[in-house]
N, CA, C and O of each residue as an XYZ file, in Angstrom:
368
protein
N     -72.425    154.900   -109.504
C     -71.914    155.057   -108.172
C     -72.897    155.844   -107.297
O     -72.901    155.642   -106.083
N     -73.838    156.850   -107.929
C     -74.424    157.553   -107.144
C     -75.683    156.919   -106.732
O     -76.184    157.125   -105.626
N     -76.233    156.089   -107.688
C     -77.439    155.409   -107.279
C     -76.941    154.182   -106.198
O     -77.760    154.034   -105.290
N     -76.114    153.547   -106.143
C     -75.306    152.960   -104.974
C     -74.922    153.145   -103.916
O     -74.744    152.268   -103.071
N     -74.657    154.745   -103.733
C     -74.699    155.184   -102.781
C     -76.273    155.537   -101.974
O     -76.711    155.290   -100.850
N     -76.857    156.279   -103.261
C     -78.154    156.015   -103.088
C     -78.851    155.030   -101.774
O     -79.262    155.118   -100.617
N     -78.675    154.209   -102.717
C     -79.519    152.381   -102.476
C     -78.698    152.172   -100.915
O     -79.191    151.306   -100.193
N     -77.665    152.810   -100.460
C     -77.008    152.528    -99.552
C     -77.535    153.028    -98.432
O     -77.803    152.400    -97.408
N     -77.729    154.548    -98.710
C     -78.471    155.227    -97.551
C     -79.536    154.713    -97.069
O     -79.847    154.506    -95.896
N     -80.269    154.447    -98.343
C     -81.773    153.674    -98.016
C     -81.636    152.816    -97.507
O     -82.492    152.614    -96.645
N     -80.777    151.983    -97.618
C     -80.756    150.630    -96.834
C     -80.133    150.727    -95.194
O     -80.284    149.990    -94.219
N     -79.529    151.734    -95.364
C     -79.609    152.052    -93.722
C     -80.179    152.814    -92.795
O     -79.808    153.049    -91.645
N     -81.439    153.311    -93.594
C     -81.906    154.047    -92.737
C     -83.129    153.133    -92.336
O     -83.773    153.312    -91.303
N     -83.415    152.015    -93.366
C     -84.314    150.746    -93.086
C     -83.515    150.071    -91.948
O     -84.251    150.089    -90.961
N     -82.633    149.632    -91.721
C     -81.616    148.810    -90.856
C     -82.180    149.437    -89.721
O     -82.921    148.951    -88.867
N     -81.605    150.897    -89.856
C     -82.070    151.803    -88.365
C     -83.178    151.561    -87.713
O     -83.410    151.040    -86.622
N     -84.243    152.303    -89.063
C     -85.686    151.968    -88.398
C     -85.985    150.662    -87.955
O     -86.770    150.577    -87.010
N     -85.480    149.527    -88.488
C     -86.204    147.660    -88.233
C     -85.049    147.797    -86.462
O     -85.469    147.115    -85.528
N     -84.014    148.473    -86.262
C     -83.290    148.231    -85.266
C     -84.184    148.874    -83.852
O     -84.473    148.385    -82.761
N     -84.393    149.974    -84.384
C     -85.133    150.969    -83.718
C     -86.844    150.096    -83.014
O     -87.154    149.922    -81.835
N     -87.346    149.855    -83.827
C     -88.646    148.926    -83.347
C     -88.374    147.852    -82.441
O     -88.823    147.892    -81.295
N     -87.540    146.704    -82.932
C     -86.911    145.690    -82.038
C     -86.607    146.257    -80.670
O     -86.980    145.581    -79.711
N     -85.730    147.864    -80.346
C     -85.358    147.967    -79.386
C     -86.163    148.483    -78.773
O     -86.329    148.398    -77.557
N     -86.900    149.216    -79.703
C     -87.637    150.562    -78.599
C     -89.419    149.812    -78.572
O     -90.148    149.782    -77.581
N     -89.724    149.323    -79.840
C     -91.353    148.569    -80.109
C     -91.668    149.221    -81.044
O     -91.116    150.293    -81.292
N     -92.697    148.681    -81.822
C     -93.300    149.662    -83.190
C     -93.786    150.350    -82.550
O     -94.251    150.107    -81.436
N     -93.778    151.785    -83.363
C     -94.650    153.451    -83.190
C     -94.301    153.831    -81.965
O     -95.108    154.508    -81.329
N     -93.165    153.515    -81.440
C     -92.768    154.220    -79.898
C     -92.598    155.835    -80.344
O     -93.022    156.806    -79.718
N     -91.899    155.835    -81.534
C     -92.343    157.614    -81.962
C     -93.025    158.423    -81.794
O     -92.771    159.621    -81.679
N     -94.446    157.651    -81.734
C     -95.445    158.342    -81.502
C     -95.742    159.246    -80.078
O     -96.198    160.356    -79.804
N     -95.096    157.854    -79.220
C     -95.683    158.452    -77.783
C     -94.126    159.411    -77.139
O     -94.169    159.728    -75.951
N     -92.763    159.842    -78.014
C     -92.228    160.576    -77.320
C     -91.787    161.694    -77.989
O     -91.765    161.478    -79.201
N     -91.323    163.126    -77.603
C     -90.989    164.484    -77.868
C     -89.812    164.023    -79.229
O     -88.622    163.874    -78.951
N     -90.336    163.827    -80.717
C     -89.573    163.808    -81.360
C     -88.658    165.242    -81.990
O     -87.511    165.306    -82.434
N     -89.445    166.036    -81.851
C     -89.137    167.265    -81.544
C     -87.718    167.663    -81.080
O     -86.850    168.219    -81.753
N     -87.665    167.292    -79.885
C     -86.968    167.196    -78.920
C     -85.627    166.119    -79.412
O     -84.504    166.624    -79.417
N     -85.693    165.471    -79.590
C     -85.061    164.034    -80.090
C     -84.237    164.278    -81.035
O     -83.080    163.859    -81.053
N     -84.999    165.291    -82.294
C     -84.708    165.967    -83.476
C     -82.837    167.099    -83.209
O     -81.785    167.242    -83.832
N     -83.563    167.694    -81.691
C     -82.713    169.002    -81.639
C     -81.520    168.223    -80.951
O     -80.365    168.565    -81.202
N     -81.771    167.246    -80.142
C     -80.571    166.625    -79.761
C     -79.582    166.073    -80.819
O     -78.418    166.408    -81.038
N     -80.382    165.107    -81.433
C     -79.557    164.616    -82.798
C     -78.575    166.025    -83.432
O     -77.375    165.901    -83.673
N     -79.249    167.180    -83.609
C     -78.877    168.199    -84.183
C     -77.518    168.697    -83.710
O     -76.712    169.242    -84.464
N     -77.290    168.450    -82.255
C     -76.541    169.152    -81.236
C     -75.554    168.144    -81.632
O     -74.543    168.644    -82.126
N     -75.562    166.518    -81.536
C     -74.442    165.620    -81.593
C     -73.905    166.084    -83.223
O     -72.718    165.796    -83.376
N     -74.399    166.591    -84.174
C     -74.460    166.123    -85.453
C     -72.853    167.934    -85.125
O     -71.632    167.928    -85.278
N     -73.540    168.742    -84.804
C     -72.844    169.989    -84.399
C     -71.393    169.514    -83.937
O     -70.360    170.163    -83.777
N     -71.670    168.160    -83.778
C     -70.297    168.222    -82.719
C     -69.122    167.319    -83.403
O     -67.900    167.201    -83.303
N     -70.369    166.656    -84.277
C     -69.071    165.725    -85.080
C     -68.965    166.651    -86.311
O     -68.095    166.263    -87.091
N     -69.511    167.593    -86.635
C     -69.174    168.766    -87.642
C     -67.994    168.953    -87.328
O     -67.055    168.623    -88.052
N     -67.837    169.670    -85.881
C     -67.155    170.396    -85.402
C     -65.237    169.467    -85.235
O     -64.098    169.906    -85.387
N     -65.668    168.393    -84.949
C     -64.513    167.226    -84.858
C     -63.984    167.052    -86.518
O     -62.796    167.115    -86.833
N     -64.896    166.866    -87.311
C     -64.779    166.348    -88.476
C     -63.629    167.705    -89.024
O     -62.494    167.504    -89.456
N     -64.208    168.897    -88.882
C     -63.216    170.272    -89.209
C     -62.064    170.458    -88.239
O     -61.933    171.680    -88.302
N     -61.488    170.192    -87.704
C     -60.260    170.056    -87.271
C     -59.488    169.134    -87.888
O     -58.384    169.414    -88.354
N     -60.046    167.896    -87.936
C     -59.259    166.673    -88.990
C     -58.854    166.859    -89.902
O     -57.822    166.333    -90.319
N     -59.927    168.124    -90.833
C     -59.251    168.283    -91.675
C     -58.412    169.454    -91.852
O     -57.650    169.644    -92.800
N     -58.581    170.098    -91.026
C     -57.098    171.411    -90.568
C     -55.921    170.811    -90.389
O     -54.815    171.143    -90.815
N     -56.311    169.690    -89.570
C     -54.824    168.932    -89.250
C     -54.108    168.380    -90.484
O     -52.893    168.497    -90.642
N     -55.129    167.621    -91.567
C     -55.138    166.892    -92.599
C     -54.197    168.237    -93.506
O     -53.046    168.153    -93.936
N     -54.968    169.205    -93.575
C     -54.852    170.180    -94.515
C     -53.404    170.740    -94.478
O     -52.792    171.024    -95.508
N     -52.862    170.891    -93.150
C     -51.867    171.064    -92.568
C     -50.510    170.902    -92.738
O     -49.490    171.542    -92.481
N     -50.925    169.430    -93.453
C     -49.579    168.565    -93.603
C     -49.613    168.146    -95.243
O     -48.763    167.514    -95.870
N     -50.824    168.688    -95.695
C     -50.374    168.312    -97.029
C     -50.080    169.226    -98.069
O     -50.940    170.107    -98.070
N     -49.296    169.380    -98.887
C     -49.183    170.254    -99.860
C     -50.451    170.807   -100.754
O     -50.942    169.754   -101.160
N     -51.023    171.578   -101.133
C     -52.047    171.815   -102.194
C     -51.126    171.969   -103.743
O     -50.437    172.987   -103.809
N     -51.087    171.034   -104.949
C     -50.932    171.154   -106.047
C     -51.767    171.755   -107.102
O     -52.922    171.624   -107.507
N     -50.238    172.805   -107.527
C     -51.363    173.666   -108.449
C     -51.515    173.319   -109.820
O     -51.327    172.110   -109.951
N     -51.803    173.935   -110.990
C     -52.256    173.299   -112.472
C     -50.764    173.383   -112.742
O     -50.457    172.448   -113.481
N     -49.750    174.115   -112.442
C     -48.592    174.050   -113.534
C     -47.596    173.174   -113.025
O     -46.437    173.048   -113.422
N     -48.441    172.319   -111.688
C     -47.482    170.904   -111.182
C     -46.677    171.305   -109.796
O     -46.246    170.461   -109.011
N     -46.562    172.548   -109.646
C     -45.918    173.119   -108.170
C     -46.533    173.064   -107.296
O     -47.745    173.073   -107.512
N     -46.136    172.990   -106.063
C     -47.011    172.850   -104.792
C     -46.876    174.087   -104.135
O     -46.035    174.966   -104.323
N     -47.902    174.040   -103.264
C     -48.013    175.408   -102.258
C     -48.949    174.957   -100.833
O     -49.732    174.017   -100.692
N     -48.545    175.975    -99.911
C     -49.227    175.401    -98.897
C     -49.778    176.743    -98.382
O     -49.229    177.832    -98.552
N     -50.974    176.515    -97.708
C     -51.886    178.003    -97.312
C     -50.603    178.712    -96.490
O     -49.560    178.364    -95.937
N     -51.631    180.355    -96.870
C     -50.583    181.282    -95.501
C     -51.666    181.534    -94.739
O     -52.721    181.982    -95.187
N     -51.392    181.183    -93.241
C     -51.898    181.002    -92.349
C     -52.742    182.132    -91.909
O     -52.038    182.968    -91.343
N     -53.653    182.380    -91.945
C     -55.181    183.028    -91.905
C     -55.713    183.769    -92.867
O     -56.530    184.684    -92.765
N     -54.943    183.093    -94.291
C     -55.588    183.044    -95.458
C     -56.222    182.274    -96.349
O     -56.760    182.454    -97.441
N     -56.058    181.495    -95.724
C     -57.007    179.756    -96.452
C     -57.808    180.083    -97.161
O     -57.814    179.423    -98.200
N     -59.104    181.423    -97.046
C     -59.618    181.307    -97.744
C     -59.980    182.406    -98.884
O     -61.056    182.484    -99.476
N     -58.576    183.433    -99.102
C     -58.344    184.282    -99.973
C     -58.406    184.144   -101.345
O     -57.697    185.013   -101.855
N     -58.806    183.614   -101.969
C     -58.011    183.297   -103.448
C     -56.831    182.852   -103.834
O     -56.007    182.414   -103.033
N     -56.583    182.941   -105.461
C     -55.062    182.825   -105.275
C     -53.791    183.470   -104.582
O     -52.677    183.295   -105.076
N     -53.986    184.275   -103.347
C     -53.237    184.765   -102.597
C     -53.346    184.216   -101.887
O     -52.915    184.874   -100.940
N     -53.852    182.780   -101.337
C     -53.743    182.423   -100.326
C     -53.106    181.379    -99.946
O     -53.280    180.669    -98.956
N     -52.225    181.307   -100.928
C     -51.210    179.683   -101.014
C     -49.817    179.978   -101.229
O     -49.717    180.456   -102.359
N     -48.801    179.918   -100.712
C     -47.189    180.404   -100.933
C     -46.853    179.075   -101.664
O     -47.181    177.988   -101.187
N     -46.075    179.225   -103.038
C     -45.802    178.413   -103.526
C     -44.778    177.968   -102.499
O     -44.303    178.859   -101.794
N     -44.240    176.336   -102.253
C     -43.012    175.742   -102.302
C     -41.422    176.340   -102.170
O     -40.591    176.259   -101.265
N     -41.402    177.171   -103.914
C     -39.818    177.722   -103.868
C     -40.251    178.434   -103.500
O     -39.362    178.501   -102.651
N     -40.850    179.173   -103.249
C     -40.858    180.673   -102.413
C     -40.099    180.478   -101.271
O     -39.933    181.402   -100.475
């Protein structure tokens, strides 16, 4: 599975680049501020971080966390990331 995933990335980052030439021309890289290009990408990438972590607050939110002895618990709210103090079992 991992080399598949692998082989997957690679194959789209070829897709990209063969898309990228067609649109933009071969070695257009060369002649602009990739630099620049780099920090933008960086900024969008910040932002779907940032989207992606709420989804899963929301996600997290609504679902129970199951523990090893089969009971459920759900975080106490601005302890998420305490240890085992940070989950109220169910019957509680």
């Amino acid at each position: 599975m991992l080399n598949g995933l692998s082989n997957e990335f690679d194959q789209r980052c070829f897709e990209r680049h063969e898309m990228g030439q067609k649109k933009y021309g071969p070695n257009t890289f060369l002649n602009v501020d990739s630099i620049e290009m780099a920090i933008e990408e960086l900024i969008d990438l910040e932002n779907y971080v940032r989207y992606t972590f709420i989804k899963l607050r929301m996600l997290q939110a609504q679902l129970p966390t199951v523990l090893a002895d089969g009971s459920t618990a759900r975080p106490i709210q601005g302890n998420e990331m305490m240890g085992k103090d940070a989950l109220k079992r169910s019957f509680e």
